[in-house]
Backbone of each chain as ProteinMPNN parsed JSONL, in Angstrom:
{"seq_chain_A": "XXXXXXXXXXXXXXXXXXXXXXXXXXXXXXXXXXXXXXXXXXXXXXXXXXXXXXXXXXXXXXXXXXXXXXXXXXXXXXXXXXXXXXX", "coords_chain_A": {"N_chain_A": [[-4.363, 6.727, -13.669], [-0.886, 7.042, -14.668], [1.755, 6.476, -16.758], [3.968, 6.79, -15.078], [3.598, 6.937, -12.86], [2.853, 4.017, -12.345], [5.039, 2.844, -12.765], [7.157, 3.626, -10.941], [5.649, 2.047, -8.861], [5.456, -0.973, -9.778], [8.339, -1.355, -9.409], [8.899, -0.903, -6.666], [7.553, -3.149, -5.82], [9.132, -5.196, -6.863], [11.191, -4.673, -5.909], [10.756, -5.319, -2.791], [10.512, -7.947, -3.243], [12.701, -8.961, -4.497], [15.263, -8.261, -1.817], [14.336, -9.99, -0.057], [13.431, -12.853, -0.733], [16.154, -13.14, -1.211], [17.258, -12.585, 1.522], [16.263, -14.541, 2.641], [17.117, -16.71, 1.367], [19.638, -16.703, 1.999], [19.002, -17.46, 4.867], [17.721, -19.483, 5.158], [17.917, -22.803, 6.701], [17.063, -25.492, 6.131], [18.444, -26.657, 2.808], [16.689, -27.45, 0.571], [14.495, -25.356, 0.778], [16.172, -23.289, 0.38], [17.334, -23.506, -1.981], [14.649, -23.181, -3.345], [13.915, -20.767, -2.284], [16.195, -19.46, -4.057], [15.17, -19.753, -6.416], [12.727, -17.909, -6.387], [14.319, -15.86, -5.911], [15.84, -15.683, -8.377], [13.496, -15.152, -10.387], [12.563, -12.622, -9.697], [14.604, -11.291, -10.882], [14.284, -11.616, -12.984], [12.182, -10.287, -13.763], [12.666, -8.04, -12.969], [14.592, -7.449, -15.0], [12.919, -7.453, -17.297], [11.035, -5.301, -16.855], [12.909, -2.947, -17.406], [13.075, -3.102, -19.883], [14.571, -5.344, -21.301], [14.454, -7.677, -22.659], [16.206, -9.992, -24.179], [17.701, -10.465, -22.296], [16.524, -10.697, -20.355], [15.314, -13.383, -21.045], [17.685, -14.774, -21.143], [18.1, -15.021, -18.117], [15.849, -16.094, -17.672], [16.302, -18.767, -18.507], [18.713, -19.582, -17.637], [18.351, -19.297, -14.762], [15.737, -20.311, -13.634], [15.717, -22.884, -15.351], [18.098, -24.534, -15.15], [19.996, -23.652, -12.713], [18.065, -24.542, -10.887], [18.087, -27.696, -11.102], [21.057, -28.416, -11.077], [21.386, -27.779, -8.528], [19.86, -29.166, -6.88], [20.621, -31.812, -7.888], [23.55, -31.374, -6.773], [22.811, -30.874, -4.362], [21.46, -33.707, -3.662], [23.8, -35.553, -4.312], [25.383, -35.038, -2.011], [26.044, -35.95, 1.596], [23.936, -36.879, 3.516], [23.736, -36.009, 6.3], [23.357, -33.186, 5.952], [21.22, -32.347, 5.321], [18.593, -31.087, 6.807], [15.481, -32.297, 8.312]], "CA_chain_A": [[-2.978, 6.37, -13.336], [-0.224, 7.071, -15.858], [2.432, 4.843, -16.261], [5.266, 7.03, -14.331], [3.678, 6.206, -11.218], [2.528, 2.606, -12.334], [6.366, 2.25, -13.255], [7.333, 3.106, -9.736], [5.096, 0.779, -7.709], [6.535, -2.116, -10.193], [10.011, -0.971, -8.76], [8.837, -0.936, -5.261], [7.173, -4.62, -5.768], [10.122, -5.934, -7.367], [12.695, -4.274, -4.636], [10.593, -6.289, -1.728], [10.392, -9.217, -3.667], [14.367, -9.458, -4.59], [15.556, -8.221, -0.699], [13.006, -10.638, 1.079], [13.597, -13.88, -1.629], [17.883, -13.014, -1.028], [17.765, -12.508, 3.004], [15.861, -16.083, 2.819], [18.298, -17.954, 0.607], [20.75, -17.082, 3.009], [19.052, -17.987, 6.372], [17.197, -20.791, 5.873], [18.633, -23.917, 7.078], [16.769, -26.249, 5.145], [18.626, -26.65, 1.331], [15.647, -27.24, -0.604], [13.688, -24.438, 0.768], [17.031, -22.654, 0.26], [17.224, -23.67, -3.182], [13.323, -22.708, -3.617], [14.329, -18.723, -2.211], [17.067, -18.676, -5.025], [14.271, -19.933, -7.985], [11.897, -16.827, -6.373], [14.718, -14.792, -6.553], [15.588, -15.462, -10.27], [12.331, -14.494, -11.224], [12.353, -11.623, -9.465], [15.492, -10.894, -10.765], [13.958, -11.918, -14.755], [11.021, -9.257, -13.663], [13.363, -6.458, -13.395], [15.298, -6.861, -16.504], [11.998, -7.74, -18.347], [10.608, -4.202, -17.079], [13.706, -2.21, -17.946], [13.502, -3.385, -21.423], [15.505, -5.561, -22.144], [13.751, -8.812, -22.769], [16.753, -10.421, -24.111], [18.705, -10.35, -20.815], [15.203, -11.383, -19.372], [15.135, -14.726, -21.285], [18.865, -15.744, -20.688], [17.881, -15.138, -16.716], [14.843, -17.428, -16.454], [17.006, -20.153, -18.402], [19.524, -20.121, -16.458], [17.968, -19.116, -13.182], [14.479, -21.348, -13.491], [15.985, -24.633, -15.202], [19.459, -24.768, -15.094], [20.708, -24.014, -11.472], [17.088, -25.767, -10.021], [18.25, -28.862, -11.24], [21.885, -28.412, -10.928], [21.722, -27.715, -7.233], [19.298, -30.468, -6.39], [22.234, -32.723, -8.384], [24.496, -31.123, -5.992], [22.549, -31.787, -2.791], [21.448, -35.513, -3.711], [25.156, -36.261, -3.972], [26.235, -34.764, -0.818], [25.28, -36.794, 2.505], [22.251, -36.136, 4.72], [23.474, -34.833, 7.448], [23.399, -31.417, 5.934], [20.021, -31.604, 5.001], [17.474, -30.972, 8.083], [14.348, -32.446, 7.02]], "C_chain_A": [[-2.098, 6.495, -14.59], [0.919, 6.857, -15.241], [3.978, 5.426, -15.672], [5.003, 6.491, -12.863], [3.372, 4.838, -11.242], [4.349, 2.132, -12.481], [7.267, 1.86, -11.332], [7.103, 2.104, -8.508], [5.469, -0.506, -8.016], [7.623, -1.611, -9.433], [10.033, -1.206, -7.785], [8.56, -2.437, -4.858], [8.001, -5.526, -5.787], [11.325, -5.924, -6.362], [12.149, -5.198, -3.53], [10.811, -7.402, -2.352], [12.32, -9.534, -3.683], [14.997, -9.253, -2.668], [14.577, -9.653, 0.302], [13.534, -12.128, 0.567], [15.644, -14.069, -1.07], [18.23, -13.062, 0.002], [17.183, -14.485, 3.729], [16.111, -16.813, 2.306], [19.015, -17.764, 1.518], [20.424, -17.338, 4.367], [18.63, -19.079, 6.568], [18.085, -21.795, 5.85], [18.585, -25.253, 6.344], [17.425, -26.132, 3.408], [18.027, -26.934, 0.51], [15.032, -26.455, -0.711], [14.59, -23.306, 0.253], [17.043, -22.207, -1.306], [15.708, -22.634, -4.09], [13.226, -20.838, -3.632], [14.987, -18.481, -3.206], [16.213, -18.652, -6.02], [13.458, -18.45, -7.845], [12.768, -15.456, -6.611], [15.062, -13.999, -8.637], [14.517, -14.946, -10.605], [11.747, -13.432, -10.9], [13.177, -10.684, -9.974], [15.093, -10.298, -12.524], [13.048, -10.774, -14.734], [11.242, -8.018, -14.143], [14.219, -6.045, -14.95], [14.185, -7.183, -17.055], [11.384, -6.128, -18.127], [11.765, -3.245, -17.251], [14.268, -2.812, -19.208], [14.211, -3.857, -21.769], [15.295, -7.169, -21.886], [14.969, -9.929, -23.162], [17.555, -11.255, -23.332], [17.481, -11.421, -20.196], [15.206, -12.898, -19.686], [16.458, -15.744, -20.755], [18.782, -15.906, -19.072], [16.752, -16.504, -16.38], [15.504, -18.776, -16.979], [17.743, -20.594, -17.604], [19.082, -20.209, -15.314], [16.66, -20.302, -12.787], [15.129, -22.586, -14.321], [16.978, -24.985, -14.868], [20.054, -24.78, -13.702], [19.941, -24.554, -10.369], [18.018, -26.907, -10.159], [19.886, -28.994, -11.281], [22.53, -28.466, -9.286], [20.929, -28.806, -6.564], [20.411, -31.81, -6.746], [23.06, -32.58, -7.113], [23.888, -31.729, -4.097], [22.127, -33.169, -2.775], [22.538, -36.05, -3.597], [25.859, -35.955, -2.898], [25.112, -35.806, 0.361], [24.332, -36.301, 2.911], [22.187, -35.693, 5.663], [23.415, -33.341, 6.975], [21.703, -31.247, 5.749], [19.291, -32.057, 6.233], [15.882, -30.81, 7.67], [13.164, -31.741, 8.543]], "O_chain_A": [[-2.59, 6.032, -15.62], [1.257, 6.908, -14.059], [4.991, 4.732, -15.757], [5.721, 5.916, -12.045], [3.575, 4.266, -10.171], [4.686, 0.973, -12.235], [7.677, 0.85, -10.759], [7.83, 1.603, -7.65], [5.795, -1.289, -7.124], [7.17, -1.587, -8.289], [11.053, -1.792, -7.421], [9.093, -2.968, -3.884], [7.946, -6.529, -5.075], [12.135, -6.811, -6.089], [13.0, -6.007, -3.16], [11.636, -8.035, -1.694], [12.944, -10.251, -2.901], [15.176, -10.368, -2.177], [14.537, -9.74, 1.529], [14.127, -12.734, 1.459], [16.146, -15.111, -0.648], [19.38, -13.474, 0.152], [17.515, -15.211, 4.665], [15.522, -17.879, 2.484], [19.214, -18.802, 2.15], [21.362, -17.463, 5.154], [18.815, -19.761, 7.575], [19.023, -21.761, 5.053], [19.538, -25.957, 6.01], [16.728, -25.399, 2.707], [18.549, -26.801, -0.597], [14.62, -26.206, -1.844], [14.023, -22.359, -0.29], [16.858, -21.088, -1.784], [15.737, -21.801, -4.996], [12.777, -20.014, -4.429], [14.757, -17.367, -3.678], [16.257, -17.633, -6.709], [13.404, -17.744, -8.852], [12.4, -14.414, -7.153], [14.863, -13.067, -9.416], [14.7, -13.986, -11.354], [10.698, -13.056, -11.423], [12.943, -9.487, -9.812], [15.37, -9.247, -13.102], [13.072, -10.14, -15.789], [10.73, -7.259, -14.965], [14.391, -5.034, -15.63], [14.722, -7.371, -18.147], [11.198, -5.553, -19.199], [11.148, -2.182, -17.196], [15.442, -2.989, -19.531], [14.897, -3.3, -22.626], [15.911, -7.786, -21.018], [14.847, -10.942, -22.473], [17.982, -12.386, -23.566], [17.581, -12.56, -19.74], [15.114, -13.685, -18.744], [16.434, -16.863, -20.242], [19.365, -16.892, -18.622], [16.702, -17.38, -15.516], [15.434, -19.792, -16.289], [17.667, -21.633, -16.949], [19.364, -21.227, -14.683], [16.695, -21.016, -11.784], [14.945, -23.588, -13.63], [16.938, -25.957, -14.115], [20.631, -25.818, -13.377], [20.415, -24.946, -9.302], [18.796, -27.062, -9.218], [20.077, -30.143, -11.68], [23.598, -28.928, -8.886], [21.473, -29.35, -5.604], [20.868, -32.589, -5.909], [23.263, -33.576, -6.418], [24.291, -32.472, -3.202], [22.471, -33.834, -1.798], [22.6, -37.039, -2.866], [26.942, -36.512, -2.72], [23.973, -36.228, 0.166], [23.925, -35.186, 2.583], [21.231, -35.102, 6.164], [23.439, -32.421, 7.793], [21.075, -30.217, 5.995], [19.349, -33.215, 6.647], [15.251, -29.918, 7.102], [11.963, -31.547, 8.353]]}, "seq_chain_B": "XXXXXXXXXXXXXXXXXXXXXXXXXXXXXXXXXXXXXXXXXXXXXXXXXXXXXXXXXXXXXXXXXXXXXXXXXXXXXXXXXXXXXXXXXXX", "coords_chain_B": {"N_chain_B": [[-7.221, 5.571, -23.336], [-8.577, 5.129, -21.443], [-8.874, 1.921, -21.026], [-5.859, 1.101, -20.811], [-5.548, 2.407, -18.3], [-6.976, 0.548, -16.66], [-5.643, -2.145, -16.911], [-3.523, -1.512, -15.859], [-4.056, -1.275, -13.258], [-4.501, -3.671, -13.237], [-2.727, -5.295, -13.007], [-0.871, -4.614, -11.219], [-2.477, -5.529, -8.74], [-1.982, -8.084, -9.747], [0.729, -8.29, -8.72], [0.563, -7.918, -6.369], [-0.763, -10.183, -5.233], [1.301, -11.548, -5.664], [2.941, -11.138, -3.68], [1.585, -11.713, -1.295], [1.869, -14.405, -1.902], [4.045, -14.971, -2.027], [4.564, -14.451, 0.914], [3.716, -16.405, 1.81], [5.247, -18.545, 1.023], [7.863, -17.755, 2.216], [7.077, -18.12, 5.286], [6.088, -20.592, 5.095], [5.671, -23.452, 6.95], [6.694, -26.475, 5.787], [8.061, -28.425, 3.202], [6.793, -29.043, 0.627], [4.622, -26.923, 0.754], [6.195, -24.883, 0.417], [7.084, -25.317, -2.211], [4.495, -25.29, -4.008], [3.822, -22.816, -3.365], [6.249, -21.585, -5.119], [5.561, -22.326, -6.783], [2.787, -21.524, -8.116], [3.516, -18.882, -7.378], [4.732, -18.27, -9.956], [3.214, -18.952, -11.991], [1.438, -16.64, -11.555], [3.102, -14.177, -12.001], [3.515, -14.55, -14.678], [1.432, -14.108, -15.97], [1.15, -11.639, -15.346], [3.42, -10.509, -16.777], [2.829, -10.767, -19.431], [0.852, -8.867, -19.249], [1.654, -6.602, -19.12], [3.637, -6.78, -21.615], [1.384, -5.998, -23.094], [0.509, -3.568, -22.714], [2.544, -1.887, -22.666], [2.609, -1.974, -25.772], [4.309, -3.618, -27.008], [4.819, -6.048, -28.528], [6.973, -8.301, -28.556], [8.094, -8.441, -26.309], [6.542, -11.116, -25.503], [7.515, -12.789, -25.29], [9.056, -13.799, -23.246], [7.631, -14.586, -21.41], [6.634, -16.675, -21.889], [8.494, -18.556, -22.435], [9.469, -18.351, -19.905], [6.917, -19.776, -17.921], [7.289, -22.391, -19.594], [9.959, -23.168, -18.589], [9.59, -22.835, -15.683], [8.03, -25.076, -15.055], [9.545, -27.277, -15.799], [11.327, -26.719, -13.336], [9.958, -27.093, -11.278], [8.841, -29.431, -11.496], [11.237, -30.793, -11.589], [11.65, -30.63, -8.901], [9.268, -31.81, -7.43], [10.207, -34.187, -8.206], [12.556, -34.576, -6.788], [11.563, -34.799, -3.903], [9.718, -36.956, -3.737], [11.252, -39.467, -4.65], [13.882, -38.739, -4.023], [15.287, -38.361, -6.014], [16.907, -37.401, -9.211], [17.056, -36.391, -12.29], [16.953, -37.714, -15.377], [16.343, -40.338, -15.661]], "CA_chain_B": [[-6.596, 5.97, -22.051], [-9.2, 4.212, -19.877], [-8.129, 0.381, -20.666], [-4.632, 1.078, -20.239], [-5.478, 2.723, -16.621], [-7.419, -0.928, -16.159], [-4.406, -3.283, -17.388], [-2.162, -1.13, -14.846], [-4.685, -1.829, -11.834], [-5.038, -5.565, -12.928], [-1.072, -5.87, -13.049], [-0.64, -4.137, -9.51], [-3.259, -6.458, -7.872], [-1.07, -9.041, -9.385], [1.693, -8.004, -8.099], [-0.152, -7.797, -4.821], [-1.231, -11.18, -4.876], [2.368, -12.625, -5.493], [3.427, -10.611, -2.591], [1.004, -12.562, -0.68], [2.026, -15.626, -2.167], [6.175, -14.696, -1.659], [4.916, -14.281, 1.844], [3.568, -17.686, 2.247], [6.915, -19.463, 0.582], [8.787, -17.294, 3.652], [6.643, -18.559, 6.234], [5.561, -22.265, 5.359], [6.491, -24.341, 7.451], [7.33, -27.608, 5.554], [8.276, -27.995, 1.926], [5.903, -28.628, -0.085], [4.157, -25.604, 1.058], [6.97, -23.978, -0.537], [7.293, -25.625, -3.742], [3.389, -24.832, -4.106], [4.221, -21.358, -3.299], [6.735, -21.107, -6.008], [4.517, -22.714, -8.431], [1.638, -20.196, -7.747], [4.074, -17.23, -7.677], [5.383, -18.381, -11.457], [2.338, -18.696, -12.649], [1.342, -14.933, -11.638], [4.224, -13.19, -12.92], [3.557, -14.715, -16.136], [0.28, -13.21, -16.48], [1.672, -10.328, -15.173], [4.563, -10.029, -18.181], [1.812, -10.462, -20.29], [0.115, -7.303, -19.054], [2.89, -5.21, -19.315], [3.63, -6.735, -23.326], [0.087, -5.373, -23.589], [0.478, -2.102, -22.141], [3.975, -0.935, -23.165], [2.179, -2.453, -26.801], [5.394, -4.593, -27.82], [4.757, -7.492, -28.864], [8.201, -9.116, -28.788], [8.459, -9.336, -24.847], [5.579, -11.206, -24.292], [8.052, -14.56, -25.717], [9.3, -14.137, -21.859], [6.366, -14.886, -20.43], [6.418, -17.854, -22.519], [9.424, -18.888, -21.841], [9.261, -18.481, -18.036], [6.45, -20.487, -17.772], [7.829, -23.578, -19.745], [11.142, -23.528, -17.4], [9.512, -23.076, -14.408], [7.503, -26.378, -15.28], [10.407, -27.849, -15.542], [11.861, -26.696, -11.978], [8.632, -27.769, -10.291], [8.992, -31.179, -11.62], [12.433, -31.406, -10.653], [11.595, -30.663, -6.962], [8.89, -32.579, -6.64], [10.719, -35.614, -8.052], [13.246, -34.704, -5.363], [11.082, -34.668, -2.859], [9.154, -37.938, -4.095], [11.521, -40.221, -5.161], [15.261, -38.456, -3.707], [16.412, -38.669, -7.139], [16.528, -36.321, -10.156], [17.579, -36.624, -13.555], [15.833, -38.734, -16.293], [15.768, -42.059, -15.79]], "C_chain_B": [[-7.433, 4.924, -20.627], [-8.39, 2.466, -20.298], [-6.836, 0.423, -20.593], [-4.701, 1.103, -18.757], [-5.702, 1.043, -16.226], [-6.25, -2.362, -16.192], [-3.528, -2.969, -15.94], [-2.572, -1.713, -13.555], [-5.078, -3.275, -11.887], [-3.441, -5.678, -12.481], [-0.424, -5.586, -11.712], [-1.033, -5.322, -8.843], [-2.73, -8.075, -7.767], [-0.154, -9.281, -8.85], [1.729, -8.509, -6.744], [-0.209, -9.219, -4.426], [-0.133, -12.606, -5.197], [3.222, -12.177, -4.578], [2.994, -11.18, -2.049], [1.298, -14.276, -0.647], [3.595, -16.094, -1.515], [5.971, -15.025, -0.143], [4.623, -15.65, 2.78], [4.903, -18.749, 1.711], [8.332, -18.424, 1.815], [8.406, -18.34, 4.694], [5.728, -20.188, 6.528], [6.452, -22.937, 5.817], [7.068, -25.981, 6.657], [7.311, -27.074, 4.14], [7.524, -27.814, 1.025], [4.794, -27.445, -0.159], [4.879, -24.471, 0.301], [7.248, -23.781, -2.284], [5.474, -24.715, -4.398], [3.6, -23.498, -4.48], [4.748, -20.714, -4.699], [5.868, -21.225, -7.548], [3.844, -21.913, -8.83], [2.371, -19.025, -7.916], [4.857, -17.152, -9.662], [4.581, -17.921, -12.143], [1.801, -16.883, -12.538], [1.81, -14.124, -12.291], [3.954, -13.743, -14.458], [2.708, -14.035, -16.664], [0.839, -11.582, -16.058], [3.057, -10.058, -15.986], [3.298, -9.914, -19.005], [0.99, -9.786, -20.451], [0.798, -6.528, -19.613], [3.236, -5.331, -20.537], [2.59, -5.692, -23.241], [-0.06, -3.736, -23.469], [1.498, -1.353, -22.335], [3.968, -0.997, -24.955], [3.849, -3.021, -27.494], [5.503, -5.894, -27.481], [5.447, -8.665, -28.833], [8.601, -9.861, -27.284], [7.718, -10.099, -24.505], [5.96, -12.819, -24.653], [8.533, -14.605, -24.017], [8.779, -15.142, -21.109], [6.263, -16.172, -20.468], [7.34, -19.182, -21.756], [10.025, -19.735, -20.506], [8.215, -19.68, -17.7], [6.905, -22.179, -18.122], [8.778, -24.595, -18.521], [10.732, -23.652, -16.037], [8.516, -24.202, -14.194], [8.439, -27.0, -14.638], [11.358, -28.223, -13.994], [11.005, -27.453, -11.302], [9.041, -29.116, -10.296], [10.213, -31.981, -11.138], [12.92, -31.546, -8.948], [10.725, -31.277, -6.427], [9.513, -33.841, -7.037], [11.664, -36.246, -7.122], [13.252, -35.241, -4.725], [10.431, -36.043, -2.781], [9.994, -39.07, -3.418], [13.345, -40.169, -4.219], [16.259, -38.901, -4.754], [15.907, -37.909, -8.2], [17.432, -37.057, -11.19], [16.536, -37.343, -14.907], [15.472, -40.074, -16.188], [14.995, -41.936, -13.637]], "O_chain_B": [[-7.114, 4.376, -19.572], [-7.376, 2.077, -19.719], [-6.499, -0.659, -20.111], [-4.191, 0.261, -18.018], [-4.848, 0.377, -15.641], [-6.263, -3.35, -15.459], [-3.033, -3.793, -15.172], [-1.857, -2.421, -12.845], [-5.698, -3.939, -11.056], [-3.185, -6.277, -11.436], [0.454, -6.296, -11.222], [-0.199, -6.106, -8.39], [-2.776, -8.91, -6.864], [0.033, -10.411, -8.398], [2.541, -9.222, -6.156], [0.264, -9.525, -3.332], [-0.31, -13.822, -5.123], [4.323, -12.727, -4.537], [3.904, -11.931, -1.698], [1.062, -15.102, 0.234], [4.044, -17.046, -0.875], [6.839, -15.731, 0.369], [5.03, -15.935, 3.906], [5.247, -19.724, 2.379], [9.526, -18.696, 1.938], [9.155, -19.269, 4.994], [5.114, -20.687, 7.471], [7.612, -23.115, 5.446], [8.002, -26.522, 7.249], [6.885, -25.987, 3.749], [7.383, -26.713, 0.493], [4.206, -27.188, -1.21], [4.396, -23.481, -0.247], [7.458, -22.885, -3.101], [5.457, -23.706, -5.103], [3.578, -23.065, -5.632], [4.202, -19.806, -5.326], [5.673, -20.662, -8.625], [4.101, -21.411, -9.924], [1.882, -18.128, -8.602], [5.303, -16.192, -10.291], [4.701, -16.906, -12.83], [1.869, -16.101, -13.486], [1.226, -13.381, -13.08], [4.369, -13.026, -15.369], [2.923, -13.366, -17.674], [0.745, -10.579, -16.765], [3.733, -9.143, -15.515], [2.821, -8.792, -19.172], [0.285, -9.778, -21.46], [0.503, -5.813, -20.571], [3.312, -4.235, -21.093], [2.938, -4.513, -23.318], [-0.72, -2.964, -24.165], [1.401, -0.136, -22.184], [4.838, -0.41, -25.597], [4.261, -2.575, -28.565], [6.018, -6.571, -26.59], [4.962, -9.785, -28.992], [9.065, -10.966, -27.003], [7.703, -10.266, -23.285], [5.231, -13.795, -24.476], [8.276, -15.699, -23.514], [9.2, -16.103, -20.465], [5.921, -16.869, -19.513], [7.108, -20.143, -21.023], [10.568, -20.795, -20.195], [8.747, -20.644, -17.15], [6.904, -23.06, -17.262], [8.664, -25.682, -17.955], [11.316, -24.396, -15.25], [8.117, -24.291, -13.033], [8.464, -27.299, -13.444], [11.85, -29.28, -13.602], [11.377, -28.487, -10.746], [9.476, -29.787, -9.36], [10.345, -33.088, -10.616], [13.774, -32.069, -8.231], [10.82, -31.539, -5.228], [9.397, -34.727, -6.189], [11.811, -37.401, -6.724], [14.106, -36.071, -4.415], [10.526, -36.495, -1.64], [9.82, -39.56, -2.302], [13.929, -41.19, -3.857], [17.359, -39.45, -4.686], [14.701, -37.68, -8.284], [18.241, -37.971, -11.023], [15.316, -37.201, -14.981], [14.487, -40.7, -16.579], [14.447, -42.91, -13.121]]}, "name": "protein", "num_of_chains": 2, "seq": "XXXXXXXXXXXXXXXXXXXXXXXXXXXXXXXXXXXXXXXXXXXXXXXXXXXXXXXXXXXXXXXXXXXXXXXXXXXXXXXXXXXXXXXXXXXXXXXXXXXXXXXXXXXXXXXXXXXXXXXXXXXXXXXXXXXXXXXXXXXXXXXXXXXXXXXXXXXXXXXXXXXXXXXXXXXXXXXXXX"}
């Protein structure tokens, strides 16, 4: 295997993973599981800029994306009431 | 040339096996099933950055990996304390 076609099948892995993670932040109903689709997307998102080189980009994504808007949006739904959330 | 080919077919299979994992955080039905999910799919991709340092031989990306893992500690813990307790923050 040489790594033009190993490059593609990353690409192909990463394209289901971001479409699939993004069509299930926006349907589910539940806002924690909601929440949970956006964390899989970040790191699907950190995947792709980590394999198009540019590791930099990659690190400011999983900060922000894995600690920062987890725990920012759980903030946000603890302070809103309970009828929104459908347990 | 051969342990490169081998790195590429471990890093696929990982791939593979957080596709499998992605597909159980779609289709679990309750939460913690999900959180699990995410946990398990973090951990993968980490080992799987840490292939690809190894195999593209630069040494510098494989602080990602690092990285990633720490933070997504951090998330975990903040969802199951969520889920626990219905309260986040520090105290």
């Amino acid at each position: 295997m040489n790594f033009e076609n190993f490059f593609w099948i990353l690409q192909i892995f990463i394209a289901i993973g971001l479409v699939g993670s993004s069509i299930a932040a926006i349907r589910f109903k539940n806002l924690i599981a909601a929440v949970i689709a956006m964390a899989v997307f970040s790191l699907a998102l950190s995947v792709e800029f980590y394999v198009l080189q540019a590791p930099d980009v990659a690190i400011a994504e999983a900060g922000v994306g894995a600690g920062l808007t987890t725990a920012m949006y759980l903030l946000a739904i603890k302070n809103t009431t309970d009828e929104e959330v459908v347990e | 040339m051969m342990p490169e080919s081998l790195f590429m077919g471990a890093m696929i299979l990982l791939f593979l096996s957080a596709t499998l994992t992605m597909i159980r955080m779609l289709i679990g039905p309750t939460i913690p099933d999900r959180v699990v999910a995410l946990d398990a799919l973090t951990t993968t991709t980490a080992g799987a950055m840490v292939l690809y340092g190894v195999i593209t031989e630069q040494a510098v990306i494989i602080d990602v990996a690092l990285v990633y893992a720490v933070l997504s500690y951090i998330a975990t813990l903040y969802i199951a304390r969520y889920l626990v307790k219905r309260r986040v923050g520090l105290a």
